[in-house]
C-alpha positions as CSV (number, residue, x, y, z in Angstrom):
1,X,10.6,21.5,13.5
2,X,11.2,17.6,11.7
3,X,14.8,16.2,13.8
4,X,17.4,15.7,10.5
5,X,17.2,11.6,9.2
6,X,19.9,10.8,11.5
7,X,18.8,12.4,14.6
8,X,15.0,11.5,13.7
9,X,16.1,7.6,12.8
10,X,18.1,7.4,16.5
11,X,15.2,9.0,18.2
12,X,12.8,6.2,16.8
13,X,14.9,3.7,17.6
14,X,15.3,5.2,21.4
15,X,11.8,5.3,21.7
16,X,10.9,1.4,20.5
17,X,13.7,0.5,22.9
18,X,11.6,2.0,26.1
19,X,8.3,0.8,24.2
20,X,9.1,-3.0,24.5
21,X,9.9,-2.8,27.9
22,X,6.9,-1.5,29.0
23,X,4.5,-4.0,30.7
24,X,1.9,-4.5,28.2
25,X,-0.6,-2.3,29.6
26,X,1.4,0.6,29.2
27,X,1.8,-0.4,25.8
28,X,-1.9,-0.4,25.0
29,X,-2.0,3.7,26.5
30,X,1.2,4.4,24.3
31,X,-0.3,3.0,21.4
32,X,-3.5,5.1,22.2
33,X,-1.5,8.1,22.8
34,X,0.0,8.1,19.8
35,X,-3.7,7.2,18.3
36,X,-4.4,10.7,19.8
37,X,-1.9,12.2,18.4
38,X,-2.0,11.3,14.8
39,X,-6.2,12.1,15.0
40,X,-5.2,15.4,16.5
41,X,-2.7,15.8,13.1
42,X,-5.1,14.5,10.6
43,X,-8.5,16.0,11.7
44,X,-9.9,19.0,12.8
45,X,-13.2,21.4,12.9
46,X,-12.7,21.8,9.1
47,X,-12.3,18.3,8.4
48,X,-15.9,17.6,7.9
49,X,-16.4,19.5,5.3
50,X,-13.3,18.8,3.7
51,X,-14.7,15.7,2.9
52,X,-18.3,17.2,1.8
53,X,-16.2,18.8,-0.6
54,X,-14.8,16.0,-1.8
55,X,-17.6,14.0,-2.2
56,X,-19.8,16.9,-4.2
57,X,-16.5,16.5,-7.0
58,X,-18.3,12.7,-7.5
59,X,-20.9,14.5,-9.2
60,X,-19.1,16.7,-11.8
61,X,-19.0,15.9,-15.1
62,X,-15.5,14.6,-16.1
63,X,-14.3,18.0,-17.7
64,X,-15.4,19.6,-14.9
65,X,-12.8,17.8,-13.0
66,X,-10.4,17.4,-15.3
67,X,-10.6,21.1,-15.5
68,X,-10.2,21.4,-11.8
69,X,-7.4,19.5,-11.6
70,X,-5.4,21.0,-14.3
71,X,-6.1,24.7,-12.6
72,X,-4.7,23.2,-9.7
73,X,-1.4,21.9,-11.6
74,X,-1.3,25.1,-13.1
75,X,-1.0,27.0,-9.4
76,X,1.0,24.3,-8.0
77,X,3.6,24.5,-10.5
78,X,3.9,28.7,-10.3
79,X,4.4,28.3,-6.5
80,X,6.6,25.4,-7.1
81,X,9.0,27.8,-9.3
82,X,9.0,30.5,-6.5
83,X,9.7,28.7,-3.8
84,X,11.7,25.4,-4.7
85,X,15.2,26.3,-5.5
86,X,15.3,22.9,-7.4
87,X,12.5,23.7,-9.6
88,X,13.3,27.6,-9.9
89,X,16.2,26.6,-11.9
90,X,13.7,24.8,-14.1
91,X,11.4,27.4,-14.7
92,X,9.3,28.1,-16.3
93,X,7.4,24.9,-15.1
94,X,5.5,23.2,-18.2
95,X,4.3,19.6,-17.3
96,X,4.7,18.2,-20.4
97,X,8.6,19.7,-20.3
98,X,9.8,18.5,-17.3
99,X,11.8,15.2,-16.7
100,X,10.6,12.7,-14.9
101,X,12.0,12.1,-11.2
102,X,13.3,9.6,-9.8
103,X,13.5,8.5,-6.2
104,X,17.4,8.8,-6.0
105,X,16.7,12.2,-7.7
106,X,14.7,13.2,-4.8
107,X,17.3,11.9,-2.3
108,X,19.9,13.9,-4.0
109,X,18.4,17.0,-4.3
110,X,15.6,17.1,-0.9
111,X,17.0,20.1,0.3
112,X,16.5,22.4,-2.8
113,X,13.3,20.5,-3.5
114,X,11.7,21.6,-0.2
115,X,10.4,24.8,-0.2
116,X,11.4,28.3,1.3
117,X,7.9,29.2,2.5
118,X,7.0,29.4,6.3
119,X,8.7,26.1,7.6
120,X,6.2,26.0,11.2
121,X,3.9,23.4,12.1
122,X,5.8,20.8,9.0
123,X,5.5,17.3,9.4
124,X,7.9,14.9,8.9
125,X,7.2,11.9,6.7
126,X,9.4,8.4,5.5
127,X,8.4,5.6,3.5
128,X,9.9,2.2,4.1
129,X,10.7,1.8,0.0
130,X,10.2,-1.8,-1.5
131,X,14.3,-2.8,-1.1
132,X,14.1,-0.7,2.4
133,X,15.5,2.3,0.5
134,X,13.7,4.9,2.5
135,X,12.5,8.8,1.7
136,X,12.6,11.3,4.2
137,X,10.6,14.6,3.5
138,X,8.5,17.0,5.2
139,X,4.5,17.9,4.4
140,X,2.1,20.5,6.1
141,X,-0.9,19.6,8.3
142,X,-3.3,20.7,5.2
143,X,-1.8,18.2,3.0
144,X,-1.9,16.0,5.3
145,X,-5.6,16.8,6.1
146,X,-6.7,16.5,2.9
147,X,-4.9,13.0,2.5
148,X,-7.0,11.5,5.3
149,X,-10.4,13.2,3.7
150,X,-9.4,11.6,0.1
151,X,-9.3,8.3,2.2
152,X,-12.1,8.4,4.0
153,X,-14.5,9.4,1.1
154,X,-13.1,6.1,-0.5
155,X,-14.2,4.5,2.7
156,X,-17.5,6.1,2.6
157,X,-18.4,4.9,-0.8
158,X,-18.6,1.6,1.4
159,X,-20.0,2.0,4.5
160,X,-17.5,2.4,6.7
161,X,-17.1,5.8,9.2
162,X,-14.9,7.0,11.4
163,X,-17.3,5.5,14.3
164,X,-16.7,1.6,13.1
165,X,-13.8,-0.1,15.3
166,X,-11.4,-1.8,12.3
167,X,-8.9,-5.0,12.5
168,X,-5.8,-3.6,11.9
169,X,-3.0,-5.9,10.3
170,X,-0.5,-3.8,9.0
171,X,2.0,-3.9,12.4
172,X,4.8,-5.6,12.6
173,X,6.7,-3.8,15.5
174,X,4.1,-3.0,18.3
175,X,4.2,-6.3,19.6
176,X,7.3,-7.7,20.4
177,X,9.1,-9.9,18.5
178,X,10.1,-12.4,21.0
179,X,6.5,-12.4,22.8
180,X,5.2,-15.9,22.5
181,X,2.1,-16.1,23.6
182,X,-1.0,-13.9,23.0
183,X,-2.3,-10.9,23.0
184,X,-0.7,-10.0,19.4
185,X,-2.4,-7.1,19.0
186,X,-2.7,-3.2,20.9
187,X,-5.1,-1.2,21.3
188,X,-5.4,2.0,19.6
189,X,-8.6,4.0,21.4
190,X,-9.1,7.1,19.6
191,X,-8.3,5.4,16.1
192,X,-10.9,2.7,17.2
193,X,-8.1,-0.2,15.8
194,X,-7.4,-3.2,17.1
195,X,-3.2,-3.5,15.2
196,X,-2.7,-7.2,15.0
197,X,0.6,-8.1,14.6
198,X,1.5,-9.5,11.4
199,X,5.0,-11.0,12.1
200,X,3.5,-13.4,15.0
201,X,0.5,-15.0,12.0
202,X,1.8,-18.2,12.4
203,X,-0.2,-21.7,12.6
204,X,0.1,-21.7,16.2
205,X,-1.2,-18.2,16.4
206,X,-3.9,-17.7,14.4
207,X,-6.9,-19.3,16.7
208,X,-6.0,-16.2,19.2
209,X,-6.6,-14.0,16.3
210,X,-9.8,-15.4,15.4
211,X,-10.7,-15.3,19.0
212,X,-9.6,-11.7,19.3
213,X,-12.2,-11.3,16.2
214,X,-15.0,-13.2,17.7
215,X,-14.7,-11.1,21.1
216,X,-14.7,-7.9,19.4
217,X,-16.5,-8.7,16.3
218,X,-14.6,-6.3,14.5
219,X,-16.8,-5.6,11.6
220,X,-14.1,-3.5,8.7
221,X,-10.8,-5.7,8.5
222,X,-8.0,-3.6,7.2
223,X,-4.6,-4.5,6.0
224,X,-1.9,-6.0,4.2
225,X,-3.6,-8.5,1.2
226,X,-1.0,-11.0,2.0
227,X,-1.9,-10.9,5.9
228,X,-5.6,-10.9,5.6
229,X,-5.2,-13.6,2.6
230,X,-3.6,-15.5,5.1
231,X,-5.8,-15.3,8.1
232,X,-8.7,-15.9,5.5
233,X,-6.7,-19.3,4.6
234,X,-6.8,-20.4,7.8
235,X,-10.7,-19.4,8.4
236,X,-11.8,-21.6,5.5
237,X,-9.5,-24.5,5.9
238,X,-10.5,-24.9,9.4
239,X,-14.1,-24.5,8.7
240,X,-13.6,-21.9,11.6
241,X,-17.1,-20.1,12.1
242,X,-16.5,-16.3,13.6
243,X,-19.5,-15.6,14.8
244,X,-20.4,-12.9,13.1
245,X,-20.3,-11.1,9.6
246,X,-17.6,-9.2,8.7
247,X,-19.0,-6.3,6.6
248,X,-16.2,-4.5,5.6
249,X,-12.3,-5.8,3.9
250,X,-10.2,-3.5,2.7
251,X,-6.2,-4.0,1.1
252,X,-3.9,-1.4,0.8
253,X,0.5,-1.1,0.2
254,X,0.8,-4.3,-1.5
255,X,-0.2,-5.3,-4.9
256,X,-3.5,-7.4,-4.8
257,X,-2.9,-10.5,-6.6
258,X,-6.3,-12.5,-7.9
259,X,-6.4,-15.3,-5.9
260,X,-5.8,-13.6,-2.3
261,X,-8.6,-11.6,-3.1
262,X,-10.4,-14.6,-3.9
263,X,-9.3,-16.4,-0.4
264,X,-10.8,-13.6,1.4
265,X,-13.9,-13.0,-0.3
266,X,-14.3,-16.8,0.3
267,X,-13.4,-16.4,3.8
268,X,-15.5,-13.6,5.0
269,X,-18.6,-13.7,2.6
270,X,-17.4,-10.0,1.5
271,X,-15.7,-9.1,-1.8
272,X,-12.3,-6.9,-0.6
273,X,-11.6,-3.3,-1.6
274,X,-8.5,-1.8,-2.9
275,X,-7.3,1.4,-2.3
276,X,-4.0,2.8,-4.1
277,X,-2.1,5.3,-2.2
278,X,1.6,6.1,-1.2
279,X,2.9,8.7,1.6
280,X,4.3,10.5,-1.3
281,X,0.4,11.6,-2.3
282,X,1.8,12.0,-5.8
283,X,-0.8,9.4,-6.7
284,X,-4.1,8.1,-5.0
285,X,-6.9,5.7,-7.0
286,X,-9.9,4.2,-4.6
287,X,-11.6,0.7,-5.1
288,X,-15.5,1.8,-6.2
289,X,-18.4,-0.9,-5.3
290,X,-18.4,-2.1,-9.0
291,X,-14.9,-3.1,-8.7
292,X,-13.3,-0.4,-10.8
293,X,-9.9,1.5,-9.4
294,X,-10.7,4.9,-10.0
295,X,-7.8,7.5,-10.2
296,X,-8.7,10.7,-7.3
297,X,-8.6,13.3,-10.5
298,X,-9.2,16.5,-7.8
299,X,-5.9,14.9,-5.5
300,X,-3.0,14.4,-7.5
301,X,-2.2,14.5,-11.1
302,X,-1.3,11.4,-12.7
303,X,0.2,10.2,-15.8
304,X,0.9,6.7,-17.2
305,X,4.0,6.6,-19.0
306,X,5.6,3.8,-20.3
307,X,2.8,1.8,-18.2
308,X,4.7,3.3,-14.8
309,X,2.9,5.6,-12.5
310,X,4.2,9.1,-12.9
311,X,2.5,11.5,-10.2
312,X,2.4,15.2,-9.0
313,X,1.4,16.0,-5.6
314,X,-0.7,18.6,-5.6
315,X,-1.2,19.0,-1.9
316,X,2.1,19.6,-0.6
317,X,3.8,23.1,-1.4
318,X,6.2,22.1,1.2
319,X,8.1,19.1,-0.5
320,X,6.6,19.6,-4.5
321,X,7.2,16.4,-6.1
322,X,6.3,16.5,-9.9
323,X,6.3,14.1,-12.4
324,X,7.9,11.5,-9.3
325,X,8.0,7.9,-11.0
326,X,6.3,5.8,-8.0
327,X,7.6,2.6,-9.8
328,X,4.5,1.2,-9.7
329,X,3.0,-0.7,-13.0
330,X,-0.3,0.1,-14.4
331,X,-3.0,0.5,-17.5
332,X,-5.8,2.3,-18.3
333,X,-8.7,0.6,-17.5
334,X,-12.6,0.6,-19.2
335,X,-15.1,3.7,-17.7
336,X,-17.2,2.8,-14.7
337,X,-20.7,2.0,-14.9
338,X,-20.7,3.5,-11.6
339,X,-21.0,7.1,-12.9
340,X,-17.9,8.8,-11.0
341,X,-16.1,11.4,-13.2
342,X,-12.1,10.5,-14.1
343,X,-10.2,7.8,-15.6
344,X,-10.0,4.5,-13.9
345,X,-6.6,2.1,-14.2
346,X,-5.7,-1.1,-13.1
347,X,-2.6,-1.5,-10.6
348,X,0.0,-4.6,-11.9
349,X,2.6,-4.0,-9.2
350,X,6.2,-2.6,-9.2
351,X,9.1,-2.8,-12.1
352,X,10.7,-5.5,-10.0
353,X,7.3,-7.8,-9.7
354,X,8.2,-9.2,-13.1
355,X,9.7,-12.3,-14.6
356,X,12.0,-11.1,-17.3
357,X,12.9,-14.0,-20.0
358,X,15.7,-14.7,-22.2
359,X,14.1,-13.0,-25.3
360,X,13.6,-9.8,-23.2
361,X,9.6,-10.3,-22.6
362,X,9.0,-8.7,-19.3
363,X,5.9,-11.2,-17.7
364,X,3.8,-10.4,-15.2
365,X,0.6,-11.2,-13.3
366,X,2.0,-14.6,-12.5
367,X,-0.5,-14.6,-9.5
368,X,-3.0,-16.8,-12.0
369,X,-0.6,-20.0,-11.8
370,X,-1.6,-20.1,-7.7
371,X,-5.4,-19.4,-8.4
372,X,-7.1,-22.7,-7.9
373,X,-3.6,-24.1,-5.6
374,X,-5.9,-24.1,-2.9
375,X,-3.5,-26.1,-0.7
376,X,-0.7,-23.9,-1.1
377,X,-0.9,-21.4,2.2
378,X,1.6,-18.8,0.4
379,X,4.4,-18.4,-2.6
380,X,6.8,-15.9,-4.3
381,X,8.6,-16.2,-7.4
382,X,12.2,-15.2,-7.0
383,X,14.6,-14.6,-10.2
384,X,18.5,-14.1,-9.4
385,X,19.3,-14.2,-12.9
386,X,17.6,-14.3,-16.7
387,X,16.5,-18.0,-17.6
388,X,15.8,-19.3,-13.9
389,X,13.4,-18.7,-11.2
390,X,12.6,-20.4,-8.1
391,X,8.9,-21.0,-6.4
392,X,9.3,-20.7,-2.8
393,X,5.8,-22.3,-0.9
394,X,4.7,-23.0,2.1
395,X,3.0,-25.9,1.3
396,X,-1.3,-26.1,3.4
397,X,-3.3,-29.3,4.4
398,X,-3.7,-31.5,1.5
399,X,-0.4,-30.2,-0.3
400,X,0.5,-33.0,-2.8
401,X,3.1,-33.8,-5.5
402,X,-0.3,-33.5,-8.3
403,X,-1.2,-30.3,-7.3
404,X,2.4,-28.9,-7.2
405,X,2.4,-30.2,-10.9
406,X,-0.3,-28.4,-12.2
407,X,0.8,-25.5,-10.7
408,X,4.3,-26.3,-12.3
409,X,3.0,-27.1,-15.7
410,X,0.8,-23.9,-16.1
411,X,4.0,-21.7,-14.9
412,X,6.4,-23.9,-17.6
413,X,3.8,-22.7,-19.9
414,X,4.3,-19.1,-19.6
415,X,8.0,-18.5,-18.7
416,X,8.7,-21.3,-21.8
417,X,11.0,-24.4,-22.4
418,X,14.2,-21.8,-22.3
419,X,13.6,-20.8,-18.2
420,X,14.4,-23.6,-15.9
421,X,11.8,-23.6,-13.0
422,X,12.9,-24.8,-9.3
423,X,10.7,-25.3,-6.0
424,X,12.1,-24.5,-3.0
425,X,10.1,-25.4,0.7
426,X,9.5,-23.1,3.5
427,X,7.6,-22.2,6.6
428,X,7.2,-19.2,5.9
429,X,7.7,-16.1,3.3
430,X,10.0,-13.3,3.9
431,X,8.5,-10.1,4.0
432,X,10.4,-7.3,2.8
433,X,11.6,-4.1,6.0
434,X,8.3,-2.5,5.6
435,X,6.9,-6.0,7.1
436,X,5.1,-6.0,2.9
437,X,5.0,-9.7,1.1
438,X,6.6,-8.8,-2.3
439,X,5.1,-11.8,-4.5
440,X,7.6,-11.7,-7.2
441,X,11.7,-10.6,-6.0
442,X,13.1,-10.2,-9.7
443,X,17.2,-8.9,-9.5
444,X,16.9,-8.6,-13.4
445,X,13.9,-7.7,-14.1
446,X,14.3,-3.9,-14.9
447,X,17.4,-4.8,-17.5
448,X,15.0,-4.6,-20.8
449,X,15.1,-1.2,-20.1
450,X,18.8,-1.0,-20.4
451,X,18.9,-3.6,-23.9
């Protein structure tokens, strides 16, 4: 049975308190014990053929899928009406009917959303949310299950299996903050991750992690772009040789911006993979080897309205979230030459990674300006209020007053004469609670929906 937010927040923070006073090799068999126990959660004798299951869908014609998933809507929304008080009172359930919902929506009204069904064996999930605005909601181990297998069918389109050990640079907690000195990474055994730390990447730092990679010669790198852009920084400007080829890099929970996947395709001889996904699983899209993000038709069911991800989660009768606005920015994209059924979309980031300007034009992909700034090491753009915004870098090797003004002069060109453009100097970027590196921080820049 999942501990109420309160109860399960104070239990966390409990636990991390005995955590980082545990000598260090206790931490590495805590780490592996909770490896153990999220593998136990995730996989089991049916697994396996889960994910056969999943992969024979690549082969169905698109109608055949999008028939599938629209029979599986169709179910999900009749169980959704006779078990969600929330969504009784809505009955009956047509998609194209229903409002969309909102994230303070679902905070309001999580009790009457989850469902009245046998209540044994739930899970309890969060997300961290971009501000640090968290959700708290319950999903079963099937959903669960079949979450896992819609991952690793993206990561078999690429080579990668359960077997191969994987840098791990999401963490920002497992290794204490005020530990100077390596190791700043754990070991998780039966996850076969080595979690790097990515609140200790700092100059200083960064030679242990590359000699952490040389020992192990950790052939899949997964993680944060922003952490793995940065290590790859480091890689090339120091002409450091690893020792080996990395064979696998894949991003996931921050937008990919152009030039950091750039840096690490430089870096590692190996073009990254994104994969789109949220704890939510109202909406899942895998990186293909020709490049193209392509939306998992047979998972969720996902809409694109007003250029914002709207998703359903089909797997969780537990906690039904339909038509749940993830925030996230996207567009259709052109079909895949790769011959996988569905539609395929590109990913822009949130509402809030946008520049708006004073004649109401929201601008995005601002990444470009930082393309060929090869001596910056990282920036965000950061608006307080319409007709300014302030570049914040942490300026590399080589960082000079002509490079900062081409960089300049190319973002003058976009925001126009009418936004005033600062720079502002730092060590290093902020990252947001959930440890993410948000590349633009706009206060404003959802007001053109109020105008």
């Amino acid at each position: 049975m999942a501990l109420p937010a309160g109860a399960a927040r104070v239990d966390r923070m409990n636990r991390d308190a005995v955590y980082r006073r545990l000598p260090r090799p206790l931490q590495h068999a805590a780490v592996s014990a909770a490896g153990l126990e999220s593998r136990l959660r995730r996989y089991d004798r049916s697994f396996e053929r889960l994910v056969h299951e999943l992969r024979d869908r690549e082969t169905w014609s698109h109608d055949r899928l999008r028939a599938f998933r629209d029979e599986r809507l169709r179910a999900f929304l009749t169980r959704a009406a006779e078990t969600s008080p929330y969504y009784r009172e809505l009955a009956p359930l047509e998609i194209d009917s229903l409002p969309v919902l909102e994230k303070d929506d679902v905070r309001r009204n999580a009790a009457r959303i989850r469902g009245e069904g046998d209540r044994r064996g739930l899970i309890a999930q969060r997300t961290s949310g971009t501000t640090g605005q968290g959700l708290n909601f319950v999903t079963t181990r099937a959903a669960l299950r079949e979450q896992w297998a819609v991952w690793w069918r993206y990561l078999a389109w690429h080579g990668v299996s359960r077997d191969t050990w994987c840098g791990y640079f999401f963490e920002k907690t497992l290794v204490p903050r005020e530990q100077a000195k390596p190791p700043f990474w754990r070991y998780n055994v039966p996850a076969r991750q080595v979690m790097f730390s990515t609140q200790h990447m700092s100059e200083a730092n960064l030679p242990a992690y590359v000699a952490e990679l040389r020992r192990r010669r950790l052939r899949w790198l997964h993680g944060y772009p922003s952490a793995l852009a940065l290590l790859a920084e480091h890689v090339s400007r120091g002409d450091v040789d690893l020792g080996y080829q990395v064979e696998h890099v894949t991003l996931a929970s921050e937008n990919v911006l152009d030039h950091q996947r750039d840096t690490i395709a430089r870096a590692f001889g190996v073009r990254p993979r994104q994969h789109y996904a949220m704890t939510e699983a109202v909406a899942n899209a895998s990186e293909c080897e020709r490049g193209s993000l392509h939306v998992d038709e047979d998972f969720a069911f996902v809409e694109l309205v007003e250029d914002r991800i709207v998703g359903t989660n089909l797997s969780n009768p537990a906690f039904p979230m339909i038509r749940y606005a993830t925030n996230d920015v996207a567009v259709a994209a052109e079909p895949c030459s790769c011959g996988r059924p569905g539609r395929t979309i590109r990913v822009d980031g949130r509402e809030e990674d946008y520049v708006l300007l004073p004649d109401g034009t929201r601008l995005g992909r601002l990444d470009h300006v930082f393309k060929d700034a090869v001596t910056v090491r990282e920036a965000q753009i950061t608006q307080r209020r319409v007709g300014e915004v302030t570049v914040n870098v942490v300026p590399g090797d080589g960082y000079s007053p002509d490079g900062e003004r081409a960089f300049l002069e190319d973002l003058r060109r976009r925001v126009g004469a009418d936004t005033t453009v600062r720079v502002e100097y730092c060590e290093r970027i902020p990252r947001d609670p959930s440890g993410k590196l948000r590349f633009v921080i706009s206060d404003v820049a959802g007001l053109e929906r109020d105008r």
